[in-house]
Phi, psi and omega in degrees: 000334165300335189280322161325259215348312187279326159321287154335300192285335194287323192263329176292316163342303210271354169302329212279326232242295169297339177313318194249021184272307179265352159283306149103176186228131178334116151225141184333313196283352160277353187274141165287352197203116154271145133255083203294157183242156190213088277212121187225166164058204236246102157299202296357274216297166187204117201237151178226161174269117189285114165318174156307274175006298184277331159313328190273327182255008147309144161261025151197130170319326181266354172078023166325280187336312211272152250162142159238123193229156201262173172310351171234043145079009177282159124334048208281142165329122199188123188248164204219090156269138179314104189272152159226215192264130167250153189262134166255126201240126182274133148260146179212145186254097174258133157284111188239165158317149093269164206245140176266159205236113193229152158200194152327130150337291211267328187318082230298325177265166174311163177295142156286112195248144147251164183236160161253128179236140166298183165313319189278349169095009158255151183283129173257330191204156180231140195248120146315142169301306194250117199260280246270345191246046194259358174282354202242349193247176213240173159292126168250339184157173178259155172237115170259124175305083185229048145305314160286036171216122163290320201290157144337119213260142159304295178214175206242079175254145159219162184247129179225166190245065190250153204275322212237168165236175198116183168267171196223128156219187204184097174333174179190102186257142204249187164155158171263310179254030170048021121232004184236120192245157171192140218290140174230042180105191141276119149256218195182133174220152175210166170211112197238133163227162178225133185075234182238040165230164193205154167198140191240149149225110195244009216248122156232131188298134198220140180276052164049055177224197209209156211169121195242359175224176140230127219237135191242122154225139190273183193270316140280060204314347159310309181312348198274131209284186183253089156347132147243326192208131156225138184239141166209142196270128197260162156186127187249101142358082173274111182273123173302121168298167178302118162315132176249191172228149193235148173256142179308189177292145174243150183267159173290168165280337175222070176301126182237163185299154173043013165214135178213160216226151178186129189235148190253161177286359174201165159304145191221130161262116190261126189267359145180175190219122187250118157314082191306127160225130196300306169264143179289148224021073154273164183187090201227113141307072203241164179230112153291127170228182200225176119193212202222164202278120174098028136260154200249334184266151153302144194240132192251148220238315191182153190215150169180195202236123197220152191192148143218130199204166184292112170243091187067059171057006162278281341265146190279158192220136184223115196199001142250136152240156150349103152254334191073028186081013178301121189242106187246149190256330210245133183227104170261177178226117178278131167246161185257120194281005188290338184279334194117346174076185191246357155129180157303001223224186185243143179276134151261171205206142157232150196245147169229122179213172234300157165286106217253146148260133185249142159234124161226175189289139169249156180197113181105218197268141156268210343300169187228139188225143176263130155236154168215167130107100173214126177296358196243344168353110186237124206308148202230311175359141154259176179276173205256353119359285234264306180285006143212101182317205182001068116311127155237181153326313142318320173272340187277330170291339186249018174279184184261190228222120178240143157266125171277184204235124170311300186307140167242136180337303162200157169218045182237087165301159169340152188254345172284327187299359181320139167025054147085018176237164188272123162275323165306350171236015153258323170312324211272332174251331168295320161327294183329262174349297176302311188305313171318308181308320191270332160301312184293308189295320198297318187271353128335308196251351178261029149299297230264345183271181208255157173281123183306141168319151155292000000 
């Protein structure tokens, strides 16, 4: 039983010895595309914008493959968010006219105006409607011009003049053509002091809507201040489209008259595609279609009108379409030769598709390095949470900023990376195995020999 016992150990030894041989450990150098990084602004985390490039020399569309690795060859922590479309919002704070609004005291409806307008369509004078009774009528309120601000209005500021301190409130009626009005609340301004202090509210809140006049009547009109300054802040919304990664020109792989075929190194989901056109005044009808490597029907992807031609001494240029994430490795392309086709020449095509973020953690040393392209790649990514705690939006614009280098380190895989099998980690479980093998039989045969006599 000792010669087991030792065996026994002899064989876990060499499991405990082989294990991490054969699970192995990432290194830069199984990856087919090295990219050095070049690291700005305020660590740790740090995000870069993945070029096409790196997207082209993935072996999987989702970026299983890709890896960050620090100057001694570690593995840094790293997560890959999508961009997408947003809204951007401008503000702008305008000075605008007013007008005083007089009627009757007592007088249960609004005051009536007639106006004066410039040439330019803004108010020079506010008329009381009935002018012969104007010793009898009061301040009712103001009328503000914000005929010239389109965007939507936010807020309300005013600077006033008044005999009392306290608060003021005041209804707030909106319109374009100063004769149809609708109501957007109440507001309320105070000026309170005590002491050596003071406090103003001078701020009203407005429901974020477009509007070219406004109408304030206070609720005492006796009581109603003396205007010296109203501003009101607008903000106008734009929506951003989704950020794309652009691929350099790609040439076709086959041309033929009114068709030309072009293959990517993997499916790609593309959201559009631009046509170069060499010469002037083209003018093509054309239809795309895709498909993915081993299908045989063709799909159809986007059909339009691609032209560049003269206009009002210009010229216009039109040379993208739409796919919409369609994800194809194969792109033909049809022209309708009735436009005239597209020159003598074979058309390059650029492919675009959403714009991916790597953001990771550094850790150690640099240099820091991007590898992609390992046939055996397995997703490693975090959630973008999880690698920065409190992550918000805010925080993610103000981390710092890694550069890929154009130039890549290397790009020659591995001569084990051949048609997707790791040969280096198969050698490596075939060791294994023969070792195992060679162990068995060894513990085989002294089980089986006989104990010498005493």
């Amino acid at each position: 039983m000792k010669g087991y016992t030792g065996v026994r150990g002899w064989l876990l030894a060499l499991l405990v010895l082989a294990a991490p041989l054969v699970v192995g450990q990432d290194s830069a150098r199984d990856y087919a595309v090295q990219l050095p990084l070049s690291l700005s602004g305020e660590g740790p985390w740090y995000r870069l914008e993945l070029p096409m490039a790196v997207h082209m020399a993935a072996r999987y569309a989702d970026l299983r493959d890709l890896r960050v690795f620090n100057g001694a060859g570690e593995v840094q922590a790293y997560a890959l968010t999508l961009g997408s479309a947003r809204q951007h919002e401008t503000q702008q704070d305008t000075a605008v006219k007013w007008f005083p609004l007089r009627g009757p005291l007592n007088a249960e409806q609004s005051p009536a105006v007639r106006v004066q307008r410039s040439s330019g369509g803004t108010l020079v004078e506010v008329l009381a409607d009935d002018a012969s009774h104007a010793d009898q009528q009061v301040l009712r309120g103001w009328l503000l011009d914000a005929s010239a601000i389109e965007a939507p209005l936010q807020q309300l500021t005013l600077d006033w003049r008044a005999e009392h301190e306290g608060f003021q409130r005041f209804s707030i009626e909106a319109s374009d053509d100063l004769q149809h009005w609708r109501a957007w609340g109440d507001g309320q301004i105070a000026r309170l002091s005590f002491a050596d202090e003071r406090i103003d509210q001078r701020e009203v809140k407005l429901p974020d809507q477009s509007a070219r006049y406004l109408r304030l009547l206070w609720s005492s009109p006796r009581q109603a201040p003396q205007l010296l300054s109203a501003r009101l802040l607008s903000a106008r919304r734009d929506r951003l489209a989704a950020p794309l990664s652009w691929s350099a020109a790609l040439s076709p792989s086959s041309a033929e008259v009114g068709e030309y075929r072009w293959e990517l190194p993997l499916a790609l989901p593309l959201q559009r595609l631009r046509v170069e056109l060499a010469e002037a005044n083209s003018l093509a009808p054309v239809s795309v279609t895709g498909r993915r490597e081993g299908k045989v029907q063709w799909q159809p992807l986007a059909r339009g009108l691609l032209y560049r031609l003269p206009q009002d001494g210009q010229e216009v240029l039109h040379n993208e379409l739409e796919l919409h994430g369609a994800p194809v490795q194969q792109l033909r392309l049809q022209v309708d030769e009735r436009g005239g086709g597209l020159g003598s020449a074979a058309p390059t095509i650029r492919v675009a598709i959403r714009a991916t973020q790597l953001v990771f953690l550094a850790r150690g040393k640099p240099p820091y390095v991007l590898a992609i392209g390992k046939a055996t790649g397995a997703a490693a990514s975090l959630p973008l949470s999880t690698l920065i705690p409190g992550y918000d939006d805010k925080r993610l614009a103000a981390l710092g900023v890694a550069t890929a280098a154009e130039a890549p380190l290397r790009e020659a895989a591995d001569a084990g990376q051949v048609a997707g099998w790791d040969w280096k980690r198969l050698g490596l479980w075939a060791v294994l195995l023969a070792g195992v093998g060679l162990l068995v039989l060894m513990a085989w045969s002294l089980l089986r020999a006989k104990p010498a006599a005493p």
